[in-house]
N, C-alpha and C positions, 0 to 999 in steps of 0.2 A: 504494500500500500504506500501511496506518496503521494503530495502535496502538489496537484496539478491547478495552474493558476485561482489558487485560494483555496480553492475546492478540493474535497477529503473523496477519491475514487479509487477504484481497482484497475490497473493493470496488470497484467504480465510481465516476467523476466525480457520475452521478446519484444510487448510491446514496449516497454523500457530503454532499450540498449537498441532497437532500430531506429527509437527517437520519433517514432509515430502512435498517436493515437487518436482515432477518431477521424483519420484522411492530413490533420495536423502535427508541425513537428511541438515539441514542449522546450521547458527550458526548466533548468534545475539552476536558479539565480545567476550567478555571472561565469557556471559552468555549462556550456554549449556542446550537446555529445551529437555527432553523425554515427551511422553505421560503424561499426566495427568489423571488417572482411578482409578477406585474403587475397592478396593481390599479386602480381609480376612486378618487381622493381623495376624499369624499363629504361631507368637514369644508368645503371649501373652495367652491363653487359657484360659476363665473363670469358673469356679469351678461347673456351669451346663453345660459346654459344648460347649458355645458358645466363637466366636470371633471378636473382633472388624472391625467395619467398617471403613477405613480407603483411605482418598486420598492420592495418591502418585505422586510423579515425581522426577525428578534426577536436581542438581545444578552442574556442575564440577566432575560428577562421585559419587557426595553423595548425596544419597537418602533423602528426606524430604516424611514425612509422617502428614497428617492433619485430626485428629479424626472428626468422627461424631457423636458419643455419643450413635448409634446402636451397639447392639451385636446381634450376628445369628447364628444359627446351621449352619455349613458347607455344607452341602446337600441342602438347601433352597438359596442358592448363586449360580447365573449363571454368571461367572468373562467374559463370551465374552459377555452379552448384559448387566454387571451389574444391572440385574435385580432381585428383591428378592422374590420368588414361592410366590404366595397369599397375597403379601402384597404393591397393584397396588401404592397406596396412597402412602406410605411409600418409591417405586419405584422413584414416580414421584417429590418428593421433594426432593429426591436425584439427580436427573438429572439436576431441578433447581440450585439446590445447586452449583452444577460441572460449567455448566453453569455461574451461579456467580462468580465463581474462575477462570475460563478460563477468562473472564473479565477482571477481575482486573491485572491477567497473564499478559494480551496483554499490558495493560498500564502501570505495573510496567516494560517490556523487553523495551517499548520505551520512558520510564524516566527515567530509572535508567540502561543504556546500560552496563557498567562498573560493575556497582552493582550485585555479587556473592552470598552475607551473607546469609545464610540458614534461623537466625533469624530476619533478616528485612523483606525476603519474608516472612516469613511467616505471620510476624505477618501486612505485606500489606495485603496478602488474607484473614486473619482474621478478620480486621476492615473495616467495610464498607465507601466508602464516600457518603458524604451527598448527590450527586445525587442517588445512592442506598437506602438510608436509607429513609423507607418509614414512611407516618404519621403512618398507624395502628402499627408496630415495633414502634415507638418510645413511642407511646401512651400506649402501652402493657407495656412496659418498666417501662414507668411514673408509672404505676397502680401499678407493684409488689415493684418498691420501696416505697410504700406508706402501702401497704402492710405490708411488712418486718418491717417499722417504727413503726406501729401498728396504722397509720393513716386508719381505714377503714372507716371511713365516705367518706373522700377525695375520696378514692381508689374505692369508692360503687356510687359513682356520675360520675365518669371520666367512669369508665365502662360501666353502663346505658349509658351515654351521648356517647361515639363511639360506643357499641354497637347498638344505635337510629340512628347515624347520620350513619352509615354503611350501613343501610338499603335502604340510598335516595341517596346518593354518592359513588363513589368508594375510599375506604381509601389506595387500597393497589398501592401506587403513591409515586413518591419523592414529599418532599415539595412543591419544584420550580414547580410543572404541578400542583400543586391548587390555581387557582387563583378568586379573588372579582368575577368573573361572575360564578365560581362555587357558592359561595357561597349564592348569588342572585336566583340562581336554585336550590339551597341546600331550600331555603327559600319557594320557591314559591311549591316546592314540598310537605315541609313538609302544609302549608298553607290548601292548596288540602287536604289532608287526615285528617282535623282538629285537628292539634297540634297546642294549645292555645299559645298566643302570648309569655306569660311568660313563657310557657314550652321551646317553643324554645330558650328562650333564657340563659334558665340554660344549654342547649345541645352546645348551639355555644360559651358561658362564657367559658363554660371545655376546647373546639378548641381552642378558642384563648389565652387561660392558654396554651395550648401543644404549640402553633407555638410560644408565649414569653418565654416561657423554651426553646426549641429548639435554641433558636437566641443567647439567654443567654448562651449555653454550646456551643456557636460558630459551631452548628451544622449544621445550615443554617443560609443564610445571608439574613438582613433587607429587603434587598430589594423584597425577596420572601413573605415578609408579606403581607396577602392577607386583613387585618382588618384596614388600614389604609383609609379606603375610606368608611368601611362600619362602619354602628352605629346598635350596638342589638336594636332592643324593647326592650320596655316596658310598662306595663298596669298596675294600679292599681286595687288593688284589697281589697272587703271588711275582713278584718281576723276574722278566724275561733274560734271564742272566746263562752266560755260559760258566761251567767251572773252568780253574786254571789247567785241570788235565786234559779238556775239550779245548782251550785256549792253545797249547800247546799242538795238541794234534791241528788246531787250524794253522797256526802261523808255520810249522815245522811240515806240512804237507808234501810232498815232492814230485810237485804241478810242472809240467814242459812247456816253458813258452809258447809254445805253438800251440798250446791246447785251449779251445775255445773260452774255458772259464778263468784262463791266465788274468787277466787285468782284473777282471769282475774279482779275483781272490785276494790284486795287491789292493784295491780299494777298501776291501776290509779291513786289510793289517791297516791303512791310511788313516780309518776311521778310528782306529783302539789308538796306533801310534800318535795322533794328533791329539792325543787327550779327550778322545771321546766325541771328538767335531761332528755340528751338524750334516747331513748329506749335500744340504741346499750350499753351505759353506762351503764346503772341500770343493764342489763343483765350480763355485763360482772365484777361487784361489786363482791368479795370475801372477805374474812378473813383480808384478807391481808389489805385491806382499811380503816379497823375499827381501829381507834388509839385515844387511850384518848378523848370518848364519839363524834367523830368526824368521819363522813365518809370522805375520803384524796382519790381523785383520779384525772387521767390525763383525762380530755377529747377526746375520738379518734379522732374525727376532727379536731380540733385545736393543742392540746397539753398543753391545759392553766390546771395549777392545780385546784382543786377545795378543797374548804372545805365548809363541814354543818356539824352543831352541831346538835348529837343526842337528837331530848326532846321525852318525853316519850310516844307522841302521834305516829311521826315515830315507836320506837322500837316496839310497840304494833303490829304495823304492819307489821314488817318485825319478827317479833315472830310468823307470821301465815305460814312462809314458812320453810320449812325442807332442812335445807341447805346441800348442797354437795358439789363442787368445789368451787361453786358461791353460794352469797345469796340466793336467789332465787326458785337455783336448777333447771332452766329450759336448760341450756347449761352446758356443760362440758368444762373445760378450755382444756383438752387433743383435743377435737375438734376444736378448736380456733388456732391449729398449723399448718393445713394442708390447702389443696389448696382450700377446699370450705369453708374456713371459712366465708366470704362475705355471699355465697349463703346460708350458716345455720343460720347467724342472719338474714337476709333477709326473709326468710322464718318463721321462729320463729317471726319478727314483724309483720309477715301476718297473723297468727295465733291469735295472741293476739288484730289486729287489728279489726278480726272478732270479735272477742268475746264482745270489747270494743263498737261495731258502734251497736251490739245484746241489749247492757246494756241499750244503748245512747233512743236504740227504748224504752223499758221496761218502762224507767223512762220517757218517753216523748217530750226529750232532742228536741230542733229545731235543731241542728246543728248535721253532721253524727261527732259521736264518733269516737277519733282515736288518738294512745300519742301524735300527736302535739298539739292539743287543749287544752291541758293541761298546756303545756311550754307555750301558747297563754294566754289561759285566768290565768294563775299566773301572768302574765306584768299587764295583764288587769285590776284583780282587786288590784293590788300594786298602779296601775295609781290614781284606782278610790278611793282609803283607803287615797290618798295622798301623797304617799312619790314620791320622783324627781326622773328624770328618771333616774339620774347618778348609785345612789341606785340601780334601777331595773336593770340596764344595768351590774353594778356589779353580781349584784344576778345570773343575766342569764350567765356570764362572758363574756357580748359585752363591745366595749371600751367605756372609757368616753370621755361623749359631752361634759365636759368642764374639762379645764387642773388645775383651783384651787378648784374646787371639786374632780379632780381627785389626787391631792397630800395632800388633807384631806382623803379621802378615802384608801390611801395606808398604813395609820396609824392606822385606828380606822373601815375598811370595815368591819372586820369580827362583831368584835360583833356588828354594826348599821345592818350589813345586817341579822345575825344570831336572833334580834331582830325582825325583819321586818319577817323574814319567821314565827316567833313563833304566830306573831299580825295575820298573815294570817290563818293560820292552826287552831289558836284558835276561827277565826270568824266563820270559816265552819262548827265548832263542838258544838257553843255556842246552 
């Protein structure tokens, strides 16, 4: 309902926002609205041909135009049903899109009645409010800036975990309409289909990281938090560890170059030898890292530096691989820049995990082979060699359990720990 010269009538959202009612256009005080539609930019012509897509409407007699970020041949554009020949999908997010702007339209003419500015509208129908701003947008969000950071562990989890929880719920919602009884049904559903307890609760840890970001960039407010009532599980579980006399028959094996699972067996020993390194890390090691007898690199999930000193039993091993961009030579760093970067390491750890659980059979191994078992059983036999977990906990780069082992450690970690990987490395090989 709104205030059409003096007089208290009904319209419609349409008739509203096309500026006609009753064969006349209205006026909303010294804010003047035409059409809102989609148009061909026809100022601008791009160098194959095509033209920008572009919403329009008029403020006071001056045009405001709001890109789409499509360009199109002119012949493939129908300007009476803004629709674009063959490309229905492409159509119909467009029409949402308009739809959204008509929106925000009706509520920026009856908040800001007086308000003219070209660039405050504009940039009201640019930025969504949080009742718009859905969880999957915002979580997509989360993911490429984790992305761009070069955080892709984070970025490889949060994915997995909406892409999982996508499946049992509907994401594409504002905050405020997901509420504890979703999330109860989110549960019981995933339950049903045998998602183990601790799985579920890496997929709803990621959610409830989204909706404490969200609250934190004042995006949505507390009170829409759906996790104050609810508690994740949790189960323990035995870890996947190899003993020292499975350790031994792996690294002491007596594999022929030539034989198919050669490299796939020294990338193991690389993963124990490195102090337990992520997969995503080893892979992504180059030139670059190598610095006075020391491999130097950022962890992608965390960001915490690391260093290991090269001893000669390492170098032996990474002498077996012909390096290209990366030590290794199994990735390309030119790859690591575009949008499936996730999906190629991803796939590259699936590969190497076949090969590894192929090994695991070969040698006899009880546990399925696979690079966590590695980072598992290096804690495990540090545990059983003796040294404290603070030590280990350095090694791995988790915090320390106590604060004046931790301020001895910040002086003197590198060579106790650099010591302690050499005591391990040398046991496996004695």
């Amino acid at each position: 309902m709104v205030y059409l010269y003096q007089k208290q009538v009904k319209i419609s959202f349409k008739q509203l926002f096309t500026g006609k009612f009753a064969g006349k256009f209205f006026c909303c005080k010294s804010l003047r609205m035409a059409t809102l539609k989609l148009v061909l930019d026809k100022r601008r012509q791009k160098k194959d041909g095509t033209y920008p897509l572009v919403f329009t409407t008029v403020v006071d007699s001056k045009p405001l135009r709001i890109g789409t970020g499509v360009c199109i041949p002119e012949e493939l554009f129908n300007e009476q049903t803004g629709i674009i020949e063959g490309q229905s999908k492409l159509s119909a997010a467009l029409f949402k899109l308009e739809a959204d702007y008509l929106k925000r339209l009706q509520l920026f003419i009856l908040n800001n009645p007086n308000n003219n500015c070209l660039k405050t509208l504009k940039n009201y129908l640019l930025n969504k409010s949080p009742d718009e701003f859905t969880i999957r947008e915002y979580w997509q969000k989360v993911i490429d800036d984790l992305v761009s950071k070069k955080r892709l562990g984070g970025a490889k989890v949060h994915k997995q975990s909406m892409a999982t929880i996508g499946r049992y719920t509907n994401l594409d919602v504002p905050f405020k309409d997901f509420s504890y009884r979703n999330l109860l049904e989110l549960e019981k559903s995933m339950c049903i289909t045998g998602i183990s307890i601790n799985g579920m609760g890496v997929y709803f840890r990621s959610l409830r990281t989204i909706f404490n970001m969200a609250i934190n960039e004042d995006l949505i407010s507390v009170e829409w938090y759906p996790f104050r009532k609810y508690k994740i599980r949790k189960e323990k579980t035995s870890p996947r560890v190899l003993s020292k006399a499975e350790l031994k028959t792996y690294f002491n094996w007596n594999i022929p170059s030539s034989y198919p699972e050669y490299s796939f067996w020294n990338i193991g020993k690389l993963l124990f030898m490195l102090r337990g390194i992520n997969i995503t890390d080893l892979l992504l090691l180059s030139d670059t890292n190598l610095k006075n007898e020391h491999i130097i690199y950022r962890r992608s999930k965390t960001g915490k530096l690391y260093s290991i000193k090269l001893n000669n039993d390492i170098k032996e091993v990474l002498f077996q691989f012909t390096s290209t961009s990366t030590l290794l030579g199994l990735v390309e760093l030119k790859d690591m820049n575009n949008s499936r970067r996730i999906e190629n390491l991803v796939q590259r750890r699936k590969v190497i995990n076949h090969h590894l659980t192929k090994i695991g059979k070969l040698l006899g191994l009880r546990e399925k082979l696979t690079t966590y078992v590695f980072r598992y059983s290096y804690a495990n036999l540090a545990k059983q060699m003796g040294y404290s977990k603070d030590i280990i906990a350095e090694a791995l780069g988790h915090e320390y359990g106590n604060a004046v082992t931790g301020i001895y450690l910040e002086q003197f970690d590198q060579e106790i720990v650099d010591r302690m990987n050499q005591a391990l490395i040398e046991t496996l090989l004695e």
